[in-house]
N, C-alpha and C positions, 0 to 999 in steps of 0.2 A: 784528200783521197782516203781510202778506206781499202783494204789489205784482205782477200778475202782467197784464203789460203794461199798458193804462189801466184794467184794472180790480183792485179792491179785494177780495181775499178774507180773509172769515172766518171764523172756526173754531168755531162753533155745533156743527158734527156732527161729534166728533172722531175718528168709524173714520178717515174720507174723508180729513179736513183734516190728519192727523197723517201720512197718506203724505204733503202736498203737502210738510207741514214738512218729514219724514223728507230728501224729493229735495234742498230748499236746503241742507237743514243736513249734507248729504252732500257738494254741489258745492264745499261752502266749510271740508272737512275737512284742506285741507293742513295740513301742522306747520308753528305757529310759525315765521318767518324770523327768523337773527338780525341784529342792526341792521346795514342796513348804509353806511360810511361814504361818502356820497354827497352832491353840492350840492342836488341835487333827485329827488323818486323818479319810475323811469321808469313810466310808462302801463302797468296791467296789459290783454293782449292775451289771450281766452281762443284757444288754438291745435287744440285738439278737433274730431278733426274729423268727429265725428257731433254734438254740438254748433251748430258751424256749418251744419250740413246740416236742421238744425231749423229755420232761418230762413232756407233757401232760397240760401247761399250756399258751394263751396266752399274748404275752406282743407286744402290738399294737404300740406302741410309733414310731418305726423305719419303720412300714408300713402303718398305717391310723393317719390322712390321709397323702394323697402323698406328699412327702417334697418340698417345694419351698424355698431353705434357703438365696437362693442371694438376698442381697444389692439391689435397683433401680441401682447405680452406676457402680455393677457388672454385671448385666443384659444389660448393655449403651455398658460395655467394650467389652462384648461374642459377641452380635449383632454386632458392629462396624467393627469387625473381620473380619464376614462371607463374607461381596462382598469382601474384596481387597483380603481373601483367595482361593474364588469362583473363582476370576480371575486369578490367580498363578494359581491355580487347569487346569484352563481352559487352558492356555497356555503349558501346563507340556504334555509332549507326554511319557505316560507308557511303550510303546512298545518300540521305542528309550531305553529308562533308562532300558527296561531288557537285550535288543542287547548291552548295553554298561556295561553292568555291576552294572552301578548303578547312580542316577543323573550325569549328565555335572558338570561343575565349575559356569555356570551361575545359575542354579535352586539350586544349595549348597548358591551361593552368595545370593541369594534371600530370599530362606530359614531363613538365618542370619538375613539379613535385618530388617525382618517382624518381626522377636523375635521366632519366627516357634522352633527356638530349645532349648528355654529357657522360654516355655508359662506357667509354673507353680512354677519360678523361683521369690524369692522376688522380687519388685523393685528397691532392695540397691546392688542386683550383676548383675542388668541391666532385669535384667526378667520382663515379664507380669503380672507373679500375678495371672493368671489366676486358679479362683476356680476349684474343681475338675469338677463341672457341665458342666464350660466352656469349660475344655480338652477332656472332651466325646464330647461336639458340635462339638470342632474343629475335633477329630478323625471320628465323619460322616461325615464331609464333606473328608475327606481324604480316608478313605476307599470305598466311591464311587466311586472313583477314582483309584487309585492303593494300592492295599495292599502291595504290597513291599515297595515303598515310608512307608507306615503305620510303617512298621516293623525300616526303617531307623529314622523315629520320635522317636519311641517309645524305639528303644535299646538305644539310643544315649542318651532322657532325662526319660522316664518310668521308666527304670533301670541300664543305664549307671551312671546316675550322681546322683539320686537318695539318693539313701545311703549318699552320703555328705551332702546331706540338710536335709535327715531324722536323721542321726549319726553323723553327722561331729561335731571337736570343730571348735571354734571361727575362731580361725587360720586356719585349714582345711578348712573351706568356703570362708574364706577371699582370701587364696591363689588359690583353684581351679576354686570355682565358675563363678566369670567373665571369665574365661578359656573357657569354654564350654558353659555357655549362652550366651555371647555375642564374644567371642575373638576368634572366628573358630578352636576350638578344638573338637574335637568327642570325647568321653567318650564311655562304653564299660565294659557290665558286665561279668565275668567271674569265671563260676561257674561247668558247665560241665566238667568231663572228663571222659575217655574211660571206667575206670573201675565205673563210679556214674555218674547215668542218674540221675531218681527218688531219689535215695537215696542217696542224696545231704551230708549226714554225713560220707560217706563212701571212699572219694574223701581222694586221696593218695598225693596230692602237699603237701611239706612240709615246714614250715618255720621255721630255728631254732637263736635262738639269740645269739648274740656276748658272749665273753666273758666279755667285758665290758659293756655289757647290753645298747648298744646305736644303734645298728641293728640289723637287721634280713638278714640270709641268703635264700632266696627262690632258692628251684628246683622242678621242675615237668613241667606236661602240661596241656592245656585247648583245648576241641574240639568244634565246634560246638559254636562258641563265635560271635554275631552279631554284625558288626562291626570292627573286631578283625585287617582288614585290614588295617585299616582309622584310627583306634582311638589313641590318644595319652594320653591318660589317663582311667585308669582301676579300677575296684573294683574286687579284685583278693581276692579269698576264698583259706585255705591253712591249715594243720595239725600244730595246734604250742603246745610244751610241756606247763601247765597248772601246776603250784603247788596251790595247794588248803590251802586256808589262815587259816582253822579251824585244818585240819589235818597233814598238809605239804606234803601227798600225791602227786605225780608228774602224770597228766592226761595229754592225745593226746587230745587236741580240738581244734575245729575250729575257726579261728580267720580273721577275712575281715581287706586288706591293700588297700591303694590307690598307684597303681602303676604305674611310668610314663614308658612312652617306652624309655626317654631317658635313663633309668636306664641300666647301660652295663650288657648284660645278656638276654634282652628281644626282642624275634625276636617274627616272626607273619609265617605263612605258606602261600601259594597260595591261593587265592577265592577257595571254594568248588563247583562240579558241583550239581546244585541241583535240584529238581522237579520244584517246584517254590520260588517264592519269589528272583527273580533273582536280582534283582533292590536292593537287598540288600547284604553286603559284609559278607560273612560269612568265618571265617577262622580257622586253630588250631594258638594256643598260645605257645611259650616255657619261661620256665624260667631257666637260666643257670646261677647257682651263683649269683642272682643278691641281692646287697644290698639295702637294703628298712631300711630307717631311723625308728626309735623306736616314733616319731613326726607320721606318716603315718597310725600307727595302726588305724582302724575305727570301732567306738564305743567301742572298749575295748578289751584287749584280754581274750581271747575263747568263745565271744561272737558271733562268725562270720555267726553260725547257724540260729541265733534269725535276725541277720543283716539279712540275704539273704531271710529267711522267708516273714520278715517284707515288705523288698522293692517289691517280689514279688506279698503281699498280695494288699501292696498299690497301684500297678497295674495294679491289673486284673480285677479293675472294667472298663477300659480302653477299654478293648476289644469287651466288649455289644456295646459302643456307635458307637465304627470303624465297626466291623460288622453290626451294622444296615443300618449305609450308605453302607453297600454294597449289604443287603438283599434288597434294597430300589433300586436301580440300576437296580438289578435283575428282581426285582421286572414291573420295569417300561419297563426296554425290550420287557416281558415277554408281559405284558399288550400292549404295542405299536402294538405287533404282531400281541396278539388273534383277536384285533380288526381291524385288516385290513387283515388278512388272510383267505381266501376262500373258503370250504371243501365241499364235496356234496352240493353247493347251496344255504351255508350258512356261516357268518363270527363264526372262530371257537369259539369264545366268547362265543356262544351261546350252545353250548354243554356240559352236564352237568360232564362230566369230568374235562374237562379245566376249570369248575368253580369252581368243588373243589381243584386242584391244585391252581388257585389262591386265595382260601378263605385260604387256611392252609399255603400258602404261607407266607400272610400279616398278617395271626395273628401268627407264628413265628417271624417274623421281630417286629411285634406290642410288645409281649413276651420279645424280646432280648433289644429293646428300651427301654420299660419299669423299666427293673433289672436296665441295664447299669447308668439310670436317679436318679431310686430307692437310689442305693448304692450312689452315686456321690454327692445327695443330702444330705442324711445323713452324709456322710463324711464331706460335706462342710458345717454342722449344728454341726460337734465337735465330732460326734460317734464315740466310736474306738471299737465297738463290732459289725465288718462286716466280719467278716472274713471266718466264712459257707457261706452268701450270696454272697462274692465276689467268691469264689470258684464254688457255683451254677452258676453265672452267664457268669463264663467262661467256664464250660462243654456246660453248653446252648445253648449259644450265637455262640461257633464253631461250633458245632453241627446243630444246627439250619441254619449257614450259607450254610455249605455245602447239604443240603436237599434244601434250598431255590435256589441257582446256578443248582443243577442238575435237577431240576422239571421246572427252567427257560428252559435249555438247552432242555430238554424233550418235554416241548409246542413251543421252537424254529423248533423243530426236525433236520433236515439236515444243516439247517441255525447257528441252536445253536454251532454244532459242528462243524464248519468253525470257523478258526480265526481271522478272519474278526467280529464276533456277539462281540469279547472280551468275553466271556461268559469261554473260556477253559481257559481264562489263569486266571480268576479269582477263579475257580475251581481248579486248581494246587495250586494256592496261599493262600486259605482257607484252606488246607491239613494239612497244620504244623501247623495251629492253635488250634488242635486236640494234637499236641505234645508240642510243645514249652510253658514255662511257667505254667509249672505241668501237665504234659501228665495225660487225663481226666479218664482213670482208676485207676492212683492212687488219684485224686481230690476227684473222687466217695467214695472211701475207708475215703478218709481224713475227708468228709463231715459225711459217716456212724460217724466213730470211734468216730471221736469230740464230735460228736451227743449224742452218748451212754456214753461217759465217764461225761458227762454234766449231763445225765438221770440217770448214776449210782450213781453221788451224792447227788441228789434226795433220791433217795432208801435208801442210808447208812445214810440219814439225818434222815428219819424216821424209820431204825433203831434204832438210837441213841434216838430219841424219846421214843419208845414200852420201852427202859429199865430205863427211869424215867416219865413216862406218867401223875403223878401229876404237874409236873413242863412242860410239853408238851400238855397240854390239847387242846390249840386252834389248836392247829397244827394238831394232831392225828385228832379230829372232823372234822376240814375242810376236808381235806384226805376220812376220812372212809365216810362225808356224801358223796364228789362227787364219788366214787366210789359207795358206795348204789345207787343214785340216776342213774348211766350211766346202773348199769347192769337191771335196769330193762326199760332199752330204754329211761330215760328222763334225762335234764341235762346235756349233751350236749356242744360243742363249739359252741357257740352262735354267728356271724359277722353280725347280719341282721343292729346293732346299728350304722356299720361303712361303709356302703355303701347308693347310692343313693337306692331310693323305684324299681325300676325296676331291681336293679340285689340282688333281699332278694334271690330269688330263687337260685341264682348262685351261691350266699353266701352259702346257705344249703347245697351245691355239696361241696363247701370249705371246710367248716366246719364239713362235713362226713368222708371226706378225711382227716382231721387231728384228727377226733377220732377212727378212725380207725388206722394210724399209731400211735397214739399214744398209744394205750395199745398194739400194737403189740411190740412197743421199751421194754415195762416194761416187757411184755410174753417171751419175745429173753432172756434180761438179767437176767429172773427169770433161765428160761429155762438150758441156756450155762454158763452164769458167766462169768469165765475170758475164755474159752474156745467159746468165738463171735467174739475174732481176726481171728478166723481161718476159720471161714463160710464164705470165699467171695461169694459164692452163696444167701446167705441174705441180707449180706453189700449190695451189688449193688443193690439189688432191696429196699432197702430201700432209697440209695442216690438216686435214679431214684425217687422213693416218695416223697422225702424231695423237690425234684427238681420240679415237677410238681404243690406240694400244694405252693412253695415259687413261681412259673408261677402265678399259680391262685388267689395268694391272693396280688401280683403286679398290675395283670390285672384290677383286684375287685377295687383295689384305684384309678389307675389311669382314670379307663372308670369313676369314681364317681367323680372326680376332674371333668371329661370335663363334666359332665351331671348338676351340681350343678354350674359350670361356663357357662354355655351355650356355651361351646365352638361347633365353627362351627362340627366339626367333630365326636359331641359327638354320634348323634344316631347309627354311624357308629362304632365307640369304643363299643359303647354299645353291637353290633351283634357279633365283633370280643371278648369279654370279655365271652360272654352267648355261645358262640360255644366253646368258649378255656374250660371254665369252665365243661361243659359236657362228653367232651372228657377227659381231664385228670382224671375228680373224679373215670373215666373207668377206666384209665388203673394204677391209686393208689389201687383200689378195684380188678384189676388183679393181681399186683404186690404180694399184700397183701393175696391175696389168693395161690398164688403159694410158698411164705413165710409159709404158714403153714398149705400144701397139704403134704401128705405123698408122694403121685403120682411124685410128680414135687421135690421134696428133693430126692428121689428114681432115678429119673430121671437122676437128676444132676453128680449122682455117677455112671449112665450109661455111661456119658458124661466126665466125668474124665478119667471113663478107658479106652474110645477111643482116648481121648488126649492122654495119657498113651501109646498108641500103634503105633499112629504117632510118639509118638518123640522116641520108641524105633528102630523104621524103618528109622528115618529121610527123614518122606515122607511118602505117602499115602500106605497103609497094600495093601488093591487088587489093581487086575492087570487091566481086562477087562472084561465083562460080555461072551464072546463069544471065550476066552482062547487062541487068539492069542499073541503071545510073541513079 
């Protein structure tokens, strides 16, 4: 059972109840610490600061101001990168590598070379080193270029090998590592199968162990594995029996192995044909009796969920930086056009359509830049409470790319849609970034849920307060004053102290917007109780909220970093931060009203029964308006 503020939720209905699980057992994915030598351990503080904004309180630390956490040294090493990557980049023909399937042997050798597949990998197993800030720089310069290439980066070290450096022991690193950073091994994460997209806990491979407790037997399959072709070393998810050390209980749980392909038993399927992202190998997995040493287990057994969570999470800040180089591409096409293209008379630049398509262009891209920078900085300043914002930033950032490529193609017009512009294939290629790595309507739910269960602790906290109030006084007072104070209009989120003097105003749109979702969180959970897992109608539009004020209060910092640096580009940040900010505060204040419209909850239930009617038709109920058969 699972405790979600004073009240008690159950798991009777397990579509619902396995997202609620899904969100905690996400929250609580960090790796392992190890021990450490201390007289007492200190109070763990969550510092998240969409988190905190779920129970109505800010905590500025991880957002104002904007993180800058590299070293000079680190900053020497990212830079130094960029021309000899620029120039790989340049010589790399996309098209080629999707007609062949997937790089040549020379741009793999080169890859190698450069450290390309080991940039985040210590020094001591031949890696870079490179901070997380660096790996978003390098992934813009990569996704301007081809996002399948991106996808072959990123499965091989984001989440192929990942898990060894985050979970591995000693041994485990020692042995794999130089493997795959520097020894031309591809790695290869493997977690998908037919019966468990999303709900990764539900996944049927199973591993059971010897009699003499020195291996494990794995059977089953993996689909949809990146890589799966190429790679000779895996992180393979699996059902392993669980005796629980307090009760002697015998549990099904999940347990992450590193499996090699030499292991007899382990075959790989055909390339899969796919929409895009051709340039990368994607295949199913089998496992037929294969023994896997009781040494290979990774991070522990029936941890396996927390492993896959974890590497995931540590990843997806990855995605804002790759996609921004490629909303920036788009971007620049786009722009190359408007201003040399001719229409009644005039270059179309000057038409005020084409100039809001490119204003909401670049402050999406600005938008996705920003999170992907946000997060990456924090990470490489020690944070390990990113894990709503790393999730925002990948709903975002896909989302974002794909509106940014089809509004290019749209002011391309005719041209766009030649493949010749490269515009369609990077439109195909942006598609699965919607699905792959936590398909973004269960991300939504994941960022709702976490949200709420964070806020209900909140609530039961003062609870527990009201039933000894003498011994709770400062707490009870602070509480009842800023509620006295909000319902009569004053008192307030306040951010005017953490931005420059020209965005106070855009701050007040911020700061509306997160008092207004915030009593709406407390109104939902006063409201439903344990009965808010089941509102996906509110969940979404709540993550949709949570996602715009965590936009706006990115933009807030970073446009006030380049205004108080005089960075060249600042009065331009400045326009793009005061346009984003207006807009969003809109559509949190629409959101937020359709959350708690009778109209629009009325609606919804209209909208259910017509789903209802499709899928009992399989396929659309009417025929034709004019009755021909």
């Amino acid at each position: 059972m699972l405790r979600l503020g004073g009240f008690i939720v159950s798991r009777n209905e397990q579509s619902s109840k396995a997202l609620l699980k899904l969100s905690c057992r996400c929250l609580s994915a960090a790796p392992e610490p190890k021990p450490a030598k201390k007289a007492s351990p200190a109070p763990t503080v969550n510092t998240s600061y969409m988190a905190n904004l779920f129970r109505g309180e800010v905590e500025p630390l991880q957002v104002f101001p904007f993180p800058d956490s590299l070293k000079t040294e680190q900053k020497e090493l990212v830079s130094a990168l960029v021309d000899p990557v620029t120039r790989f980049l340049n010589d790399y023909d996309p098209v080629k590598a999707e007609q062949n399937g997937g790089p040549d042997e020379a741009t793999f050798q080169s890859m190698w070379e450069m450290g390309l597949m080991g940039m985040q990998a210590p020094e001591e197993f031949g890696g870079l080193a490179l901070p997380n800030t660096g790996y978003a720089r390098m992934g813009e310069l990569v996704g301007a270029v081809d996002l399948g290439l991106a996808v072959v980066f990123g499965a091989h070290q984001s989440i192929g090998w990942k898990g060894i450096l985050l979970y591995g022991t000693e041994e485990q690193k020692q042995k794999y590592l130089p493997q795959v950073v520097t020894g031309g091994t591809i790695a290869a994460f493997a977690l998908t199968e037919p019966s468990s997209g999303s709900d990764a806990g539900s996944i049927r491979s199973r591993a059971v162990k010897s009699a003499d407790g020195k291996h494990y037997v794995l059977n089953g399959s993996k689909i949809w594995i990146s890589g799966a072709g190429l790679a000779d070393i895996f992180t393979v998810f699996a059902q392993t029996d669980v005796t629980d050390a307090k009760t002697g209980q015998v549990k099904s749980k999940v347990t992450a192995f590193i499996v090699e392909r030499a292991f007899a038993g382990v075959t790989s399927g055909p390339p899969e044909d796919k929409m895009g992202i051709k340039c990368s190998n994607t295949a199913e997995l089998y496992f037929d009796d294969v023994k896997i040493p009781v040494e290979n287990v990774l991070g522990g057994e029936g941890n396996g969920f927390k492993v896959a969570m974890n590497i995931l999470n540590n990843g997806r800040f990855g995605m804002s930086g790759t996609l921004a180089g490629t909303m920036a591409h788009c971007i620049q096409k786009a722009a190359e056009h408007a201003t040399t293209r001719v229409q009644f008379g005039q270059k179309i630049e000057h038409f005020g359509n084409v100039q809001e398509k490119l204003a909401r262009m670049a402050m999406h891209q600005y938008v996705s830049q920003s999170m992907g920078y946000m997060i990456s900085g924090n990470m490489d300043a020690g944070h390990k409470d990113y894990h709503l914002e790393a999730a925002i930033s990948k709903v975002f950032s896909s989302e974002a790319a794909w509106y940014v490529c089809d509004e290019a193609i749209q002011i391309l017009a005719g041209n766009g849609f030649m493949k010749a512009s490269g515009l369609e294939k990077f439109l195909r290629d942006i598609r699965i970034y919607r699905i792959f790595e936590g398909a973004n309507d269960i991300l939504r739910l994941f960022v709702a849920l976490t949200g709420i269960q964070y806020a209900g602790s909140h609530l039961k906290e003062l609870q527990r307060a009201f039933k000894n109030p003498t011994a709770n006084l400062g707490l009870i007072f602070k509480e009842g004053s800023r509620r006295a104070v909000r319902s009569i209009g004053y008192g307030g989120t306040d951010l005017s102290s953490f931005v420059a003097d020209p965005l106070k105003e855009s701050a007040t749109l911020c700061a509306d917007s997160i008092d207004r979702f915030s009593k709406t969180i407390e109104a939902l959970l006063i409201k439903h109780g344990k009965g808010i897992v089941d509102q996906q109608f509110l969940l979404i539009r709540l993550a949709d909220s949570a996602i715009d004020i965590y936009a706006m209060s990115c933009v807030l910092s970073r446009a006030t970093k380049a205004i108080r640096e005089n960075q060249p580009s600042a009065e331009h940040e400045l326009l793009m931060a005061k346009a984003w900010c207006v807009e969003a505060n809109d559509r949190v204040r629409i959101n937020i009203r359709r959350i708690n419209s009778g109209v629009f909850l009325k609606n919804f239930d209209t909208m259910s029964a017509i789903a209802k009617n499709i899928c009992a038709r399989q396929g659309t109920v009417q025929s034709n308006p004019v009755g021909i058969v």
